[in-house]
PAGU-323116 format. One record per residue: z, y, x of N, C-alpha, C in turn. Coordinates in steps of 0.001 Angstrom, whole numbers, padded with zeros to 6 digits, always signed. Layout:
BEGIN
ZYXZYXZYX ...
//
This chain:
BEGIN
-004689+015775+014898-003979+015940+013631-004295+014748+012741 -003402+014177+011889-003668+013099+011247-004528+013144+009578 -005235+012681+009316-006036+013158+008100-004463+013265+006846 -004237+014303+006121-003578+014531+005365-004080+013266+004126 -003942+012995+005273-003940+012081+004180-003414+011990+003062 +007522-010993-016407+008486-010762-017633+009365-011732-018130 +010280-011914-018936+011459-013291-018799+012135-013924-019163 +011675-015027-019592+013106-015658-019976+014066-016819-018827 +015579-017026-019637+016009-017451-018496+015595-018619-017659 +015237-018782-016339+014646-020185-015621+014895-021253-016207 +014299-022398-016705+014737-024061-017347+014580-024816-015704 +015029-026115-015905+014778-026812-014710+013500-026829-014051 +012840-027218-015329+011490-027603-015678+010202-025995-015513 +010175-025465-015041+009203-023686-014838+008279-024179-015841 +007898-023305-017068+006672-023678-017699+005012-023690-016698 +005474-022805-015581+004399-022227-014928+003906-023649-013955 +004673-024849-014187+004561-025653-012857+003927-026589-013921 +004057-026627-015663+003809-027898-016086+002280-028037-016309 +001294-028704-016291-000194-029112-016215-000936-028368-017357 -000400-027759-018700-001294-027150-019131-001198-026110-018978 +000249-025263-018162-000128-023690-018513-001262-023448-016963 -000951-024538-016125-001497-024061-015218-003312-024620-015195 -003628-025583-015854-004698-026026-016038-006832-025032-015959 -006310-024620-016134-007572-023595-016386-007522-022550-014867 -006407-022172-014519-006506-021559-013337-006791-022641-012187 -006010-023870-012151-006386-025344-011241-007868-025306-011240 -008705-025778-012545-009870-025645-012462-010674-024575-012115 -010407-023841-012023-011292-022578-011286-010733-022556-009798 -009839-022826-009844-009244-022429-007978-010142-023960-007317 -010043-024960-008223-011109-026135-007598-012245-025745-007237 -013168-025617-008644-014617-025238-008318-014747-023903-007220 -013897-022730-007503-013914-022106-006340-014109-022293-004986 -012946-023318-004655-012746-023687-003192-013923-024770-002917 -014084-025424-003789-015157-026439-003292-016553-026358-002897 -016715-025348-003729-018088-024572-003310-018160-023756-002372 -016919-023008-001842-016741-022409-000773-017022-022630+000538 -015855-024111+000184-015611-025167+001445-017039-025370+001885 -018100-025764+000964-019527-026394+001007-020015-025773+001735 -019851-024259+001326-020997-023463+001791-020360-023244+003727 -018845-023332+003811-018175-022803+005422-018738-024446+006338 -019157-025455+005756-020246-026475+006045-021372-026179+006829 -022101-025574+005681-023448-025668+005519-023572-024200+006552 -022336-023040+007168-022804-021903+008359-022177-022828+009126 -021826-023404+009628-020792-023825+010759-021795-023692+011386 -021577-022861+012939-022329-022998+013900-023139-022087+014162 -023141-020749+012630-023977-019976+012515-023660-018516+013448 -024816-017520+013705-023982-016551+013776-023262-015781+012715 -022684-014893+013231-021583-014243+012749-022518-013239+011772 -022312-012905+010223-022950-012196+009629-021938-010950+009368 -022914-009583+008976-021978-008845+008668-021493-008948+006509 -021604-009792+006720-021611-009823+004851-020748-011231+005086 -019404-011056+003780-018534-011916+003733-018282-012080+002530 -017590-013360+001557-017503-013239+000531-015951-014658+000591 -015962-014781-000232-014502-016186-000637-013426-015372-001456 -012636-016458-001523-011522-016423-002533-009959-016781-002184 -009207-016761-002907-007925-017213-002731-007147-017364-004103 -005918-018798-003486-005173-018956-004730-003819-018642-004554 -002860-017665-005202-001573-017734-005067-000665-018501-005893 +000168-019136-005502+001576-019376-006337+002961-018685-005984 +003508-018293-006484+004821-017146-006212+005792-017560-007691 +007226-017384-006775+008174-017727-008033+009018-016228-007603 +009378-015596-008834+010220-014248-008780+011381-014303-009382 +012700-013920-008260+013927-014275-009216+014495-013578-010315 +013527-012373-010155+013836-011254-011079+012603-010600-011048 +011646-010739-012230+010083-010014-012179+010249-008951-012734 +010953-008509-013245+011173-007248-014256+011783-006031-013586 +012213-006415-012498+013298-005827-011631+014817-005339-012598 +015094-006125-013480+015856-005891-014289+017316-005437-013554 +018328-004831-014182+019601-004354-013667+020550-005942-013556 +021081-005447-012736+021977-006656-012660+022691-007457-013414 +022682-008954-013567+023349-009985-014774+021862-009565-015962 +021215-009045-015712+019757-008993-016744+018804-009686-016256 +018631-010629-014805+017429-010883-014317+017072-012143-015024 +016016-012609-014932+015408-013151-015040+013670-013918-013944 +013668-014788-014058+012977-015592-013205+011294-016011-013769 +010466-016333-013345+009532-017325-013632+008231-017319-012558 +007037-018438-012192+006480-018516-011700+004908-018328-012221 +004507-017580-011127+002869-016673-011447+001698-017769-010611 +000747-017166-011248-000457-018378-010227-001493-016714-010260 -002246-016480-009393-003147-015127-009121-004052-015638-008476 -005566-016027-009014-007165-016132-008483-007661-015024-008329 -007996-015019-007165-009005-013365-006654-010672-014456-005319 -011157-013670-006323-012799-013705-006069-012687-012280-004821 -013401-012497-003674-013623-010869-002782-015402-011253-002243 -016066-009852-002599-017011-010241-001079-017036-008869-000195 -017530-008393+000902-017677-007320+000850-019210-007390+002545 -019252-006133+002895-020229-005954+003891-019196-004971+004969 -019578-005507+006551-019227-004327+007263-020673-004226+008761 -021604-003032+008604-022714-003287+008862-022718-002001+010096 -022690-002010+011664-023092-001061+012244-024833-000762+011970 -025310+000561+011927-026427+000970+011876-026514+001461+013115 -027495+001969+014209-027164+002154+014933-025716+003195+015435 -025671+004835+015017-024456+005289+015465-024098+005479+014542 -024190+004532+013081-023353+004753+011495-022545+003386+011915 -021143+003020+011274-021039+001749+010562-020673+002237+008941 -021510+001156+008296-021012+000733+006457-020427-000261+006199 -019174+000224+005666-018675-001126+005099-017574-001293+003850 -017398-002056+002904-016691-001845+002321-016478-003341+001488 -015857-003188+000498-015631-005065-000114-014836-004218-001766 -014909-005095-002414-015136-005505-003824-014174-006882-004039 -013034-007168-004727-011870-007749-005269-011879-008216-006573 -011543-009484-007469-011402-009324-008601-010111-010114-008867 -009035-010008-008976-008042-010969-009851-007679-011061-010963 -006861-011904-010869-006576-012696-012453-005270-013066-012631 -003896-012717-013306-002814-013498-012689-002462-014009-014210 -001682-015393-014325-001071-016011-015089+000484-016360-014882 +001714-015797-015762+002901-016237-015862+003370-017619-016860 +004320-018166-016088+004494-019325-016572+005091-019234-018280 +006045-018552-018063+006707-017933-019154+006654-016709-019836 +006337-015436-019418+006339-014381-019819+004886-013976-019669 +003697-014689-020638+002709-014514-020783+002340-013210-021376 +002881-012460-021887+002621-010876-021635+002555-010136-020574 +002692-010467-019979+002032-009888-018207+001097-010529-017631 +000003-011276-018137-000570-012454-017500-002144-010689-018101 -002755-010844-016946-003389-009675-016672-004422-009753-015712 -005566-009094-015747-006342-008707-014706-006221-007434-013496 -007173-007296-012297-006876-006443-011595-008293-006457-010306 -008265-005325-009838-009575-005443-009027-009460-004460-008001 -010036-004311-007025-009822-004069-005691-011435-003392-005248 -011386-002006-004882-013119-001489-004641-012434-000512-002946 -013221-001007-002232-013577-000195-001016-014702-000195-000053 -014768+001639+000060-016379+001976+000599-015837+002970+001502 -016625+002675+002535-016641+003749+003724-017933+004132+004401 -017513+004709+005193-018958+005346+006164-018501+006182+007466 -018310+005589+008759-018047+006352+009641-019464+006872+010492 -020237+008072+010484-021135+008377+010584-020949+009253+012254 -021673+009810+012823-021957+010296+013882-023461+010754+014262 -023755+012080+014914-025237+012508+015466-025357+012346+016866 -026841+012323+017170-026828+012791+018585-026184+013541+019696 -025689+014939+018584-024816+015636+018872-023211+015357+019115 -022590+016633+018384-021040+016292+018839-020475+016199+017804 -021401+016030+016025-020692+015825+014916-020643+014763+014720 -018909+014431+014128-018840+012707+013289-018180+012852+012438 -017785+011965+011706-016824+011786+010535-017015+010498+009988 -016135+010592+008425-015667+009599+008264-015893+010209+006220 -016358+009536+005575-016082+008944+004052-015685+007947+003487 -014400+007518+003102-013999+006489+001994-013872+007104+000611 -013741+005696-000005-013272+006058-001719-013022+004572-001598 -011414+004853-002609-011156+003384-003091-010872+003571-004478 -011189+002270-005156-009974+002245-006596-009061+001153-006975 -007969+000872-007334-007619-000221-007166-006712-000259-008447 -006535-001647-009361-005843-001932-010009-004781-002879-010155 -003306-002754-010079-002591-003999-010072-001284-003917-010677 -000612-004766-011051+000609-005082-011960+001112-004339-010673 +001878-003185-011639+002963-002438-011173+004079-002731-011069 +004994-002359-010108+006464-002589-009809+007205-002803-011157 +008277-004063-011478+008750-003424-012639+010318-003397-012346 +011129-002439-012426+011011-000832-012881+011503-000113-011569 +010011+000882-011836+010047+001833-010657+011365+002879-010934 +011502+003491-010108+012651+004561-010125+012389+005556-011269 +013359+006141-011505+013507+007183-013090+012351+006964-013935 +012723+005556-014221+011530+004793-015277+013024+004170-016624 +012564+003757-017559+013541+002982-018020+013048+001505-018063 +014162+000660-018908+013629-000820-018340+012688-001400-019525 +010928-001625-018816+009383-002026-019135+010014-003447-018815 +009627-004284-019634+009507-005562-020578+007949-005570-020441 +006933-004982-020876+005963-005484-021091+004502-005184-019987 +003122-005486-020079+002373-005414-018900+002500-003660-018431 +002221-003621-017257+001800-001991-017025+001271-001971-015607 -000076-001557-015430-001344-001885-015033-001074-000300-014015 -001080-000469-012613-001402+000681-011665-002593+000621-011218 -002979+001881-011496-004291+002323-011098-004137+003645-009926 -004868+003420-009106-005393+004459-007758-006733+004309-007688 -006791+006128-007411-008234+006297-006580-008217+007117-005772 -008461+007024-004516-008693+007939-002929-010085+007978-002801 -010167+009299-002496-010974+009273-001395-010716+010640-000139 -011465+010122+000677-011162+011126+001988-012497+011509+002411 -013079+012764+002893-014127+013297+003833-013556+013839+005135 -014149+013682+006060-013514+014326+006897-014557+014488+008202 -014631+015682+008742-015650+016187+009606-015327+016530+010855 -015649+016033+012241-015292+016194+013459-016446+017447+014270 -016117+017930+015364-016985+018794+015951-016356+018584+017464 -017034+018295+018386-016279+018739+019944-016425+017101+020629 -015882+017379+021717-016152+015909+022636-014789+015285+022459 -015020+013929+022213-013796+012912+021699-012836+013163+022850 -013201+013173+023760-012019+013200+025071-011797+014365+025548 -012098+015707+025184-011405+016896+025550-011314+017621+024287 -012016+017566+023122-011657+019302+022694-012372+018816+021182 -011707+018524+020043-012310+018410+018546-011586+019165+017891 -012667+019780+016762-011955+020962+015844-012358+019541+014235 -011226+019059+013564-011671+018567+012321-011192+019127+011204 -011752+018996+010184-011501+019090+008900-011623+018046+007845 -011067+018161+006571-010876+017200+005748-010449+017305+004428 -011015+016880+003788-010552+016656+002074-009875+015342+001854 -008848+015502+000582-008531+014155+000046-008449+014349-001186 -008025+013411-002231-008544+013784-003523-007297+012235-003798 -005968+012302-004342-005351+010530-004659-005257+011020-005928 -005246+009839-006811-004581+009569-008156-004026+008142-008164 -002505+008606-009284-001960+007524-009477-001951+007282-011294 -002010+006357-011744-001475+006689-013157-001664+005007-013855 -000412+004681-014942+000209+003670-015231-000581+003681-016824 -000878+002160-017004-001385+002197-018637-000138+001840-019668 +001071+001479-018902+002169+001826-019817+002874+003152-020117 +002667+002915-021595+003699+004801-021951+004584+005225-021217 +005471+003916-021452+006747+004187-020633+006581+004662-019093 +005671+004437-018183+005524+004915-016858+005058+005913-016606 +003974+006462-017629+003412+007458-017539+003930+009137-016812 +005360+008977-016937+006093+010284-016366+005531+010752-015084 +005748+009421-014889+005105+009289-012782+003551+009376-012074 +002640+009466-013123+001318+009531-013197+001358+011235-012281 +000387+010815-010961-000036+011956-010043-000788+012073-009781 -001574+013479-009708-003135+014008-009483-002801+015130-007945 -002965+015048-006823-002895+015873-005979-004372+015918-005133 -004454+017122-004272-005774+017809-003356-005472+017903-002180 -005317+017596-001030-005215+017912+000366-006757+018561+001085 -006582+019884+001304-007461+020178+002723-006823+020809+003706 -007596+019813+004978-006727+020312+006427-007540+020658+007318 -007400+021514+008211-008136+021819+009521-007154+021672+010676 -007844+021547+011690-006823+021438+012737-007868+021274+014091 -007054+021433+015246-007434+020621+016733-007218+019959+017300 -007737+019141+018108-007132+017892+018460-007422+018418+020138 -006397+018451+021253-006778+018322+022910-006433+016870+023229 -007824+016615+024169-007232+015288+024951-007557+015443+026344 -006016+016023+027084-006411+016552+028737-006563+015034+029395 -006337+013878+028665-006697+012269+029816-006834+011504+028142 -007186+010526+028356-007389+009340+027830-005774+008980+027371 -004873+009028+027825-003545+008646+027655-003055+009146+026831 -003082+010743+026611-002743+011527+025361-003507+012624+024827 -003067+012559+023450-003850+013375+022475-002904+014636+022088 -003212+015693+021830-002472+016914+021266-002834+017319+020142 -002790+017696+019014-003180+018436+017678-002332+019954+017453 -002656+020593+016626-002416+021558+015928-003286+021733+014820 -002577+021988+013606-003519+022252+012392-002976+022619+011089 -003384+022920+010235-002616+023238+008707-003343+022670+007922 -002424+022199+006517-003049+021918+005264-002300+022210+003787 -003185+022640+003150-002746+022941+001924-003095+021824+000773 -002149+021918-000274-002226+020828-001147-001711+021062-002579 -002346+020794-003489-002238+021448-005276-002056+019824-005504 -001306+019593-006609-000919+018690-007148-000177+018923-008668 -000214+017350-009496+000770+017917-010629+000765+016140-010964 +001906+016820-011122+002340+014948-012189+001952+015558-013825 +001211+014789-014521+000530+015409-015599+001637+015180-017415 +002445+014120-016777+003301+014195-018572+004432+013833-017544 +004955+014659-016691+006134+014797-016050+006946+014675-017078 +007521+015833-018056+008618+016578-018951+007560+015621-020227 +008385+014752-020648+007952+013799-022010+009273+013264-023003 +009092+013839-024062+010371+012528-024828+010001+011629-025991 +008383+011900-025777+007342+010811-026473+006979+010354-025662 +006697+008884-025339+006070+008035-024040+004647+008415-024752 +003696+008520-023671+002308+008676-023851+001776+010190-023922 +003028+011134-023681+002187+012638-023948+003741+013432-022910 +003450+014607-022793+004181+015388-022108+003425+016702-021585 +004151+017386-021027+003710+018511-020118+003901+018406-018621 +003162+019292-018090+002847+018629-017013+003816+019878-015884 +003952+018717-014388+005228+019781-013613+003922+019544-012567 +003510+021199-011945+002653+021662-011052+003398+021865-009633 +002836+021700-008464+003256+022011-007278+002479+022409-005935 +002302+023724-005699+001872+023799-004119+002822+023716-002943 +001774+023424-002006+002641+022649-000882+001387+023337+000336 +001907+023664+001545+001167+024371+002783+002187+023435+003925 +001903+023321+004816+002514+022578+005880+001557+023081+007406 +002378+023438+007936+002076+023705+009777+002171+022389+010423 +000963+021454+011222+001149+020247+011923+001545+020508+013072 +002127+019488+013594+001656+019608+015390+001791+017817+015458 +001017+017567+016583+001143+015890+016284+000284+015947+017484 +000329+014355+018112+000576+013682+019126+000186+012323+019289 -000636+011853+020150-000773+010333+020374-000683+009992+021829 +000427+009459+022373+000170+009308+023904+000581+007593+024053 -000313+007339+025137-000753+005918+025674+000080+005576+026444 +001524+005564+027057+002046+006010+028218+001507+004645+029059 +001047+003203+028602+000741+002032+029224+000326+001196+027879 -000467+000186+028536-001363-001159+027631-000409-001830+026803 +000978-001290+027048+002199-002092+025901+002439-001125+024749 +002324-000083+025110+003135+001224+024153+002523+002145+023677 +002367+002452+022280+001648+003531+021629+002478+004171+020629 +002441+005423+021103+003227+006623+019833+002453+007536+019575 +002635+007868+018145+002090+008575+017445+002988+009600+016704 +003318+010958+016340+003864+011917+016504+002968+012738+015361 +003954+013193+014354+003819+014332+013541+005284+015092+013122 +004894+016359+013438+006350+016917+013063+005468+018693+012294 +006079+018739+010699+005540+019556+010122+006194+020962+009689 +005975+021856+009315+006855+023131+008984+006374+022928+007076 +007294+022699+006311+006517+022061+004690+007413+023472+003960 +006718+023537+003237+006863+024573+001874+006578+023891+000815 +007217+023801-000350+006751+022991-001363+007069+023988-002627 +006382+024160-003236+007041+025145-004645+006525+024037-006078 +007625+024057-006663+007189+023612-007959+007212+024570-009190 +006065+025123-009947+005846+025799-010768+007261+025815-011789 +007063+024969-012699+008225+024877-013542+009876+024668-013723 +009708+024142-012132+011573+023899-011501+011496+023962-010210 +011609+025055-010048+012070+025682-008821+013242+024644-008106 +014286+024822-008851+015096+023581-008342+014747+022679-007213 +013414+021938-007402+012903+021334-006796+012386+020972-005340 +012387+022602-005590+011211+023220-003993+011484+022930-002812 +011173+022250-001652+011087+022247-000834+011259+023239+000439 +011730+023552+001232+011385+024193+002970+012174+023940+003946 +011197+023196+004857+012046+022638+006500+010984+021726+006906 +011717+020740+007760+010704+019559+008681+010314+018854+007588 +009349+018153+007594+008618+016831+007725+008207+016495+008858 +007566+014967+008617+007313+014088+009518+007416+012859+009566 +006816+012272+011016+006310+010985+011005+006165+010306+012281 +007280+009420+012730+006467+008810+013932+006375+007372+013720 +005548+006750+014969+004554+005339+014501+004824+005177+016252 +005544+003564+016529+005411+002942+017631+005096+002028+017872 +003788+001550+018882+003216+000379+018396+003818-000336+020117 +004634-001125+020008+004742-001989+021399+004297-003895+021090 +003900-004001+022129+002927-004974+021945+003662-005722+024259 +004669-006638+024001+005388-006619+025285+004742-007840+025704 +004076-008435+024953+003463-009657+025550+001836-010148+024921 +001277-010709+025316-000019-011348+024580+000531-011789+022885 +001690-012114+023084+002135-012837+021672+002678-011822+020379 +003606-011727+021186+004705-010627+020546+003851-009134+020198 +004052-008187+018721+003986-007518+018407+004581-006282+018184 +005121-005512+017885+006003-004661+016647+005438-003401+016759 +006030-003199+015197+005300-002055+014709+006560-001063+014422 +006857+000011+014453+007707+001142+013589+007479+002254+013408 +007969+002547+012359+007112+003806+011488+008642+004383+010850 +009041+005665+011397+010187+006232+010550+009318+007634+009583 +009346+008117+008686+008932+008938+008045+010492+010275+007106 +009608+011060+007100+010625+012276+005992+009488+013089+005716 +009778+013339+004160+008734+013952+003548+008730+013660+001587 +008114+014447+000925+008585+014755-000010+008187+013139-000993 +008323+013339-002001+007906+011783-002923+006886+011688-003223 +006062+012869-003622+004477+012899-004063+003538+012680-002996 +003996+012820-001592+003247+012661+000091+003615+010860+000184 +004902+010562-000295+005576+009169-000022+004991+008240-000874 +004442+008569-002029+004323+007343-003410+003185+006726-002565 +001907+007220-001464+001088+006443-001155+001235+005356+000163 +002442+005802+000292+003024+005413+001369+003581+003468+001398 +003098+002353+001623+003260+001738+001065+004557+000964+001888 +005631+000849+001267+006766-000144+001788+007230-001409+001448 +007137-002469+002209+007872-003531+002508+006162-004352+002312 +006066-005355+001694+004650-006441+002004+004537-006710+000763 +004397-006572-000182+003770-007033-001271+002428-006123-001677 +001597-006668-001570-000010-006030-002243-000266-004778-001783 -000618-003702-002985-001273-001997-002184-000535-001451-003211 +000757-001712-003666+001231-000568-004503+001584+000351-004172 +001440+001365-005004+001435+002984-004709+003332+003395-004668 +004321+002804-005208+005547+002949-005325+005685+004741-005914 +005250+004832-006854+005401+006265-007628+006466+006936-007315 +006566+007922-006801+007982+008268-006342+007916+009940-006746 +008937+010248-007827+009319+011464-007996+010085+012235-007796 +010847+012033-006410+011940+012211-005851+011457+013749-005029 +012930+014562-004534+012387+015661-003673+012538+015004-002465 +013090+014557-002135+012754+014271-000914+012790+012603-000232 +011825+012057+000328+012033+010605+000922+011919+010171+002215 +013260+009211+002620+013136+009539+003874+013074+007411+004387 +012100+007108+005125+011684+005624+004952+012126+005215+006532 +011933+004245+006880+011900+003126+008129+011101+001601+007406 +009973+001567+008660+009761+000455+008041+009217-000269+010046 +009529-001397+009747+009603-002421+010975+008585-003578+010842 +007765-003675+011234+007210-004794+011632+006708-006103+012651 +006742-007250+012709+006593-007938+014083+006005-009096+013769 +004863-009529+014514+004096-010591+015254+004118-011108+015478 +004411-012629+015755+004468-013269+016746+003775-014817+016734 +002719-014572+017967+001914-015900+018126+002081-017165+017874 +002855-018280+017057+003376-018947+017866+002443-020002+018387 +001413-020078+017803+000144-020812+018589-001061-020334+018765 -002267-020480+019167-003304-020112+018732-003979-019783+017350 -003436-020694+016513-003778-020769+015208-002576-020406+014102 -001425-020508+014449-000332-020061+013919+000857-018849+014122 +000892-017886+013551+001331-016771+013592+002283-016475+012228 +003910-016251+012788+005017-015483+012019+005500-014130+011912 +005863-014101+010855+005712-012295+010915+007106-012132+009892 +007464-011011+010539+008927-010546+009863+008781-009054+009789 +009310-008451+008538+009240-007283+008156+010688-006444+007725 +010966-005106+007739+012422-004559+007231+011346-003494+006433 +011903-003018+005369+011414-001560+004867+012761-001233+004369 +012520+000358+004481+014485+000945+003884+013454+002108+003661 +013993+002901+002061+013221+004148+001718+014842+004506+001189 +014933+006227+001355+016062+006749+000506+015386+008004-000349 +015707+008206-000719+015168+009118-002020+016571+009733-003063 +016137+011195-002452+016835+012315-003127+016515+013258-003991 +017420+012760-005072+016744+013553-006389+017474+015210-006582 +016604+015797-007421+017490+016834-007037+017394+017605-008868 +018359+018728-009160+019024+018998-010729+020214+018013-011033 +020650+018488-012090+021746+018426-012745+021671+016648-012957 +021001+015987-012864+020596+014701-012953+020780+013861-011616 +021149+015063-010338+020325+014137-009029+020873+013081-008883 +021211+012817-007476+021772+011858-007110+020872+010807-005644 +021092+010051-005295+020165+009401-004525+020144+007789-004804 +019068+007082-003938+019058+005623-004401+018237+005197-003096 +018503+003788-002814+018012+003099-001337+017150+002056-001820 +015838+001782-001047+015520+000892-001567+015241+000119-000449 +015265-001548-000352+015462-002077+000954+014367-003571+000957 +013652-003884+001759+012701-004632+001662+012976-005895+002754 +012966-006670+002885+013093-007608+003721+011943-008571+003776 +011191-009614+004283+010444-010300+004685+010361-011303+005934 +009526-012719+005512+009472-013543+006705+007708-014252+005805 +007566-014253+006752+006252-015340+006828+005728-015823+007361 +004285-017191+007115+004240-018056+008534+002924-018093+007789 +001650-017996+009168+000311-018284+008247-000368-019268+009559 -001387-020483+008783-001892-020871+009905-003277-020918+009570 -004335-020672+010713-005283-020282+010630-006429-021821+010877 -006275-022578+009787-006706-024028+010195-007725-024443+010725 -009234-023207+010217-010593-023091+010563-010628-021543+010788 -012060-020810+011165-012428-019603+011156-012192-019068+009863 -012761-020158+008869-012654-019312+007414-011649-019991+006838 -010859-020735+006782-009979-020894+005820-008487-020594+006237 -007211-019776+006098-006533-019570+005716-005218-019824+005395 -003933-020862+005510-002863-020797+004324-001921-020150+005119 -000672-019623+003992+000612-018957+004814+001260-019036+003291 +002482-018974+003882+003734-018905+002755+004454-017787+003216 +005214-016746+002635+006417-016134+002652+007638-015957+001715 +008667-015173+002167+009592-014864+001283+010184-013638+001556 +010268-012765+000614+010905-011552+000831+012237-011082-000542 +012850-010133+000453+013892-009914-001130+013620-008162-000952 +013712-007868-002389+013700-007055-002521+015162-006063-003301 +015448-004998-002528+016972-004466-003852+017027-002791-003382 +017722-002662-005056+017937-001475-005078+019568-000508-005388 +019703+000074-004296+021587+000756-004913+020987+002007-005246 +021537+002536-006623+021437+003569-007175+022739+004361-007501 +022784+005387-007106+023964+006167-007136+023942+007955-008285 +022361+007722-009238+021706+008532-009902+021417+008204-011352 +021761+008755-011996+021615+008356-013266+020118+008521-013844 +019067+008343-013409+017474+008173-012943+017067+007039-013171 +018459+006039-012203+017757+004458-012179+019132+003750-011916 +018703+002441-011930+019713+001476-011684+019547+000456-010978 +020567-000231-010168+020185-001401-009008+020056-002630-009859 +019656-003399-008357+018703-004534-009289+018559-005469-007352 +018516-007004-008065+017937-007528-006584+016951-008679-007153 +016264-008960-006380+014881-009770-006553+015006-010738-005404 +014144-011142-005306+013510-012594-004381+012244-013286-004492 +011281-012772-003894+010237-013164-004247+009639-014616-002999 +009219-015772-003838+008453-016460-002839+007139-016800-003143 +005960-017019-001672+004424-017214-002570+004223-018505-001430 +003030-018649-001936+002312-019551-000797+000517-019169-001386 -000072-019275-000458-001321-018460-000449-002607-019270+000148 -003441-019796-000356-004871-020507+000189-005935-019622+000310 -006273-019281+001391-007700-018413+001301-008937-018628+002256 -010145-018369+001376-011450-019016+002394-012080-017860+002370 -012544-017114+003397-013296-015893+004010-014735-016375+004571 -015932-016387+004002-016896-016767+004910-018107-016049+005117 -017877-016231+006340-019206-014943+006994-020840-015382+007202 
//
């Protein structure tokens, strides 16, 4: 069973490209890298430690940062310094590990979004002599939020996403025939702009279940989980306060992992979901969910990944689609139904391209509904010049058709290029 888990219009000239707005971030991305560089010197040759630390510099130009409605966009170019270190340490039958993030981003023009953000993750996959194991994370993470998420109106100014997970989760039985697990989760989402605040979510997952594995090739589950949740200023017509829309949710698993060969891996969830929402029934949920995940891998080089999903918006907001960063994509929709595609490919030892599709649909439901698509595209090329250092460029577009009076379409274009030094 699977753990239940800003703008004005572009000039020729980008303010973001001319020497003083960018000046102060140059100088830190220098001294950064140089001392870095020094130190990936001074291990060359070393062994491999479990403690890592470095940095990276982005530049990205957005053709529309606001995600504004159409004939409203607007353009400008960002620069983002992030400091990381973190540890990943086997003990004998423990591993610890986790890492620590800090960024910084600057807009060329729409220096009201020019903002901080930080990145925390801790784990612990533990195990006894015996036949108990498990697993503890907690993350928290902060970063410039989408701008404008769905049944949001149109944010002009910064608005800061914040998440925190964590998961427990407890195994019993022999990995290759017979585990009974259980598990807690605990997500929050919530926006420091008023205006987003609608979409701010507090939900609980606990699951039990079994897992059979009659060969190495495939896995079987059965299990249930229940889940309390509430978006907390859902119903608002003051930004910054509201009442809050409550929801339980119970779901029957059955799920699946079979190996059929060294190229092909599927993964399989298909759920029986109940969803009740306290205050609008309207809302409620009952039928399938689900989830499958195919990993084919047809050559040493070549990759791909696919993941089709259905399932409600409050299960979906953590769900992350298309390639930009760890955003949560807040989604208050009843129901969302995604595809997302990914692929690999070697083209040297040191150089590797990667192409991505994401498609989410989302169905709203009341006197308001309606539905809306959201569609992700991607290409990128990274080359791996040393062990620790890093560069790749991409480009992705991003757009939205709205057919709901909730939200409105909008198309984007985002491009970056990325320097990063990792050293162990």
């Amino acid at each position: 069973m699977q753990p239940p888990v800003s703008f004005r219009p572009e000039s020729s000239t980008p303010r973001a490209l001319r020497p003083v707005a960018l000046r102060p971030v140059v100088l830190c991305a220098a001294a950064l890298f140089s001392g870095i560089a020094g130190g990936a010197l001074a291990q060359s040759g070393t062994a491999r430690s479990p403690y890592y630390f470095g940095g990276s510099v982005s530049l990205a130009h957005d053709t529309n940062v606001l995600r504004a409605p159409s004939g409203q966009a607007q353009s400008d170019t960002y620069t983002t310094l992030s400091v990381l270190a973190g540890v990943d340490q086997t003990i004998s039958r423990q591993r610890v590990y986790g890492d620590v993030a800090l960024r910084t981003t600057r807009y060329g023009d729409l220096t009201q979004l020019n903002g901080e953000g930080y990145g925390l993750n801790l784990g612990l996959d533990w195990a006894t002599i015996g036949r108990l194991s498990g697993t503890l994370r907690a993350s928290a993470n902060q970063t410039q939020a989408r701008f404008t998420d769905p049944n949001l109106p149109f944010i002009t100014s910064r608005n800061d996403e914040r998440t925190q997970q964590f998961l427990a989760m407890g195994r019993w039985g022999l990995a290759q025939l017979f585990e009974v697990e259980g598990s807690y989760t605990f997500d929050r989402l919530d926006y420091s702009n008023a205006l987003a605040q609608t979409q701010n979510l507090e939900q609980q997952i606990v699951g039990l279940g079994v897992r059979y594995s009659p060969s190495a090739l495939l896995t079987l589950g059965i299990g249930a989980r229940g889940t309390s949740g509430q978006y907390p200023r859902f119903y608002s017509s003051v930004p910054g306060t509201g009442s809050p829309l409550d929801f339980d949710r119970s779901d029957v698993d059955l799920s699946a992992v079979w190996v059929p060969s060294g190229a092909t891996r599927l993964e399989a969830r298909l759920s029986s979901t109940r969803v009740d929402y306290d205050q609008d029934p309207a809302r409620d949920v009952s039928g399938v969910t689900g989830s499958l995940t195919w990993g084919y891998t047809p050559t040493g080089r070549t990759r791909f990944t696919t993941t089709v999903f259905r399932d409600t918006g409050a299960a979906a907001t953590f769900q992350q689609i298309g390639t930009v960063g760890t955003l949560a994509l807040g989604d208050t929709s009843q129901l969302s139904t995604g595809l997302r595609l990914g692929v690999n490919y070697a083209v040297t030892a040191k150089i590797t391209a990667t192409a991505n599709v994401g498609y989410s649909n989302r169905d709203y439901a009341g006197a308001l509904g309606g539905s809306e698509d959201i569609t992700n595209l991607g290409l990128g090329l990274s080359w791996e010049a040393t062990r620790a250092v890093n560069l790749g460029c991409s480009i992705g577009q991003e757009s939205r058709d709205s057919s709901t009076p909730l939200s409105f379409s909008y198309r984007s274009t985002l491009t970056m290029c990325t320097a990063r030094i990792v050293l162990r």
